[in-house]
C-alpha positions in Angstrom: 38.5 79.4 -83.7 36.2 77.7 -85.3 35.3 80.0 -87.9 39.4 80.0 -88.2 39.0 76.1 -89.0 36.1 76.4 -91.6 38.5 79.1 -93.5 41.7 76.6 -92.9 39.6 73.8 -94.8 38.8 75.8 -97.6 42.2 76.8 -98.1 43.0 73.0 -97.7 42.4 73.3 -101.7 46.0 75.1 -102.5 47.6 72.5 -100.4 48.5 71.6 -96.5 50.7 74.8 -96.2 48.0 77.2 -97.3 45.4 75.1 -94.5 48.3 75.5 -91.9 48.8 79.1 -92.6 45.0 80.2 -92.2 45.2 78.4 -88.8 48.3 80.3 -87.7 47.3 83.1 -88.4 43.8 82.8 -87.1 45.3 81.3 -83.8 47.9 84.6 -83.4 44.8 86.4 -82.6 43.0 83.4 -80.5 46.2 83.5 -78.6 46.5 87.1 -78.5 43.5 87.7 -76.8 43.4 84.9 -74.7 46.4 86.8 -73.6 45.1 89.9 -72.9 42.0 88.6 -71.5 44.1 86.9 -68.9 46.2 90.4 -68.3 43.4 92.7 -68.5 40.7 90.4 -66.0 43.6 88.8 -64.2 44.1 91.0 -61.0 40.9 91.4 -59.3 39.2 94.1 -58.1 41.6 97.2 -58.9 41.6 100.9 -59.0 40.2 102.1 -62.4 44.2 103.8 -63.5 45.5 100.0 -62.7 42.2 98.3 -64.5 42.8 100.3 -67.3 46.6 100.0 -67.6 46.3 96.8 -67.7 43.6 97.0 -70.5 45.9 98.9 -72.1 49.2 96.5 -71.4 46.9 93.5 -72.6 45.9 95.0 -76.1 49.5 95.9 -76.7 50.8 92.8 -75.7 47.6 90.9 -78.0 48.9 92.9 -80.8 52.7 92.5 -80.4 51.5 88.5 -80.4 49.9 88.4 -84.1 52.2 90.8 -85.4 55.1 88.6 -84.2 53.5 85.4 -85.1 52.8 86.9 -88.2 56.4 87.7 -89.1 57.9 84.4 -88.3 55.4 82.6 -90.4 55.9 84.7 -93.2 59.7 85.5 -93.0 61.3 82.5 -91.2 58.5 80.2 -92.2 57.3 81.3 -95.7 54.2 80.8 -95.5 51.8 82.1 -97.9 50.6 85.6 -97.2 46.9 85.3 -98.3 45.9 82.2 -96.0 47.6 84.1 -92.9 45.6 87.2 -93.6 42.5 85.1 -94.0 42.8 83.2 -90.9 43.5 86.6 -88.6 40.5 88.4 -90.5 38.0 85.8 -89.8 39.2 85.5 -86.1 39.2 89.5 -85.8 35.5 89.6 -87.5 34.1 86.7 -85.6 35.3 87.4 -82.2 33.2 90.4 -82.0 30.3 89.2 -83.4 30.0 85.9 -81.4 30.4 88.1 -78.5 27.4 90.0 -79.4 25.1 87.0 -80.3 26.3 85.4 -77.1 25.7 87.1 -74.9 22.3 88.7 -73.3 22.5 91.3 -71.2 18.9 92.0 -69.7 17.9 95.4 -68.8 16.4 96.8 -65.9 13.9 98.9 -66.0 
């Protein structure tokens, strides 16, 4: 998110609607995946058809978030499309890559 937030202030140049727009649509995928994280890790210890069902339940629900969120904000809300796409391609390119620099996994040898 807070990549989301440094994208949000630049846009803060075209005006407070454009700022607000980045952050929506860099929080539909925040959300999204907070969401599936909770659906996909939220049941304990499982049998791998169930773990992966729910993997599978959790991405399509993550995706049925931003694309939702996305459509209010640009239909209902009219919110500038650029800023929206900015803000969910930052969170989509960061959330990998914070994951990767994160975290260590050490090897056994």
């Amino acid at each position: 998110m807070a990549a989301v937030v440094l994208v949000a202030l630049v846009f803060l140049i075209q005006g407070l609607s454009a700022m607000f727009a980045a952050l929506l649509g860099g929080a539909s995928v925040v959300s999204g995946s907070a969401l599936a994280a909770n659906i996909a890790l939220g049941g304990g210890v499982v049998t791998a058809r169930s773990a992966f069902l729910r993997l599978v339940l959790g991405t399509g629900l993550k995706w049925a978030v931003v694309i939702t969120v996305f459509a209010m904000a640009s239909g209902v809300g009219r919110m500038a499309p650029l800023p929206l796409l900015a803000g969910l391609a930052v969170a989509l390119i960061a959330y990998p890559l914070v994951l990767n620099f994160s975290v260590r996994v050490e090897r056994e040898r």
